[in-house]
N, C-alpha and C positions, 0 to 999 in steps of 0.2 A: 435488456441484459445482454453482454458479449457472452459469446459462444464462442469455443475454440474445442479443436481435436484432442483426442488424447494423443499424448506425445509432444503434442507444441508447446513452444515457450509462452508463457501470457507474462506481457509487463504490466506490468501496475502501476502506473506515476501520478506523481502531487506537486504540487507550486504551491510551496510556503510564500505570501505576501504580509505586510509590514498593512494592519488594519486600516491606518490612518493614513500611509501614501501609497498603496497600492502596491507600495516597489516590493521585488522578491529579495526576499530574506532569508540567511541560512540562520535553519532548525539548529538548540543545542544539544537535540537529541531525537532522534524520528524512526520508529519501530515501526513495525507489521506482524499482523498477526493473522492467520486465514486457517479456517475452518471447512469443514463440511460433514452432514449428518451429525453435528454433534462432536466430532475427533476431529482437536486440533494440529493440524496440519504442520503448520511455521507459529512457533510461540514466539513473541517477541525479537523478532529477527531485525538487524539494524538496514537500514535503505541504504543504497547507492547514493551517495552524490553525482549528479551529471551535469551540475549546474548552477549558479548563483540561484538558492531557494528552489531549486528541481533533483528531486530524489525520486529513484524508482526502484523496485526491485523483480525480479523475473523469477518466474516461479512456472517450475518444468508439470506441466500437468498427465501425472502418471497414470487418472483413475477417473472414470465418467462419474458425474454429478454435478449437485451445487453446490457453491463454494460461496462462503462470505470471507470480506475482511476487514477491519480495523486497523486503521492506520494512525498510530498516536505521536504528534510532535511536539514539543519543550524549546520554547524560547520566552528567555527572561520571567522562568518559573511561570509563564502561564500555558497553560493546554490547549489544543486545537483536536479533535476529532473527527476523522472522515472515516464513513464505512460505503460499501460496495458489494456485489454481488457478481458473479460469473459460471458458466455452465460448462461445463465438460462432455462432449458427447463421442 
């Protein structure tokens, strides 16, 4: 699990790829969503493009703990899912 201070930026990045050739693909839709203890944090918030298929989003960590997140993207109406973990100290 990454660790980061309070106060720093933590990025969070995904590479959406194309299942059957590998190549990256832009999402038609890719949220974030991060938690901790319970109280969500960023509900639904949309990603950064930085990239053919590379979305990230940066998220200023104001408060020590753990943090989960849920990252959900939409291409050609099917779903992808990725979740994650991060600490705050």
């Amino acid at each position: 699990m990454a660790k980061f201070y309070v106060g720093a930026t933590v990025c969070i990045r995904v590479n959406i790829r194309d299942i059957d050739t590998g190549n990256y693909v832009d999402a038609d839709s890719i949220k974030i969503t991060i938690s901790s203890g319970g109280v969500i944090k960023v509900d639904a918030a949309d990603m950064i493009k930085t990239g053919e298929g590379i979305y990230a989003y940066y998220y200023n960590a104001t408060a020590k703990g753990f943090y989960q997140y849920t990252i959900t993207g939409i291409k050609d109406a099917k779903n992808t899912v990725e979740r994650g973990t991060f600490e705050v100290v």
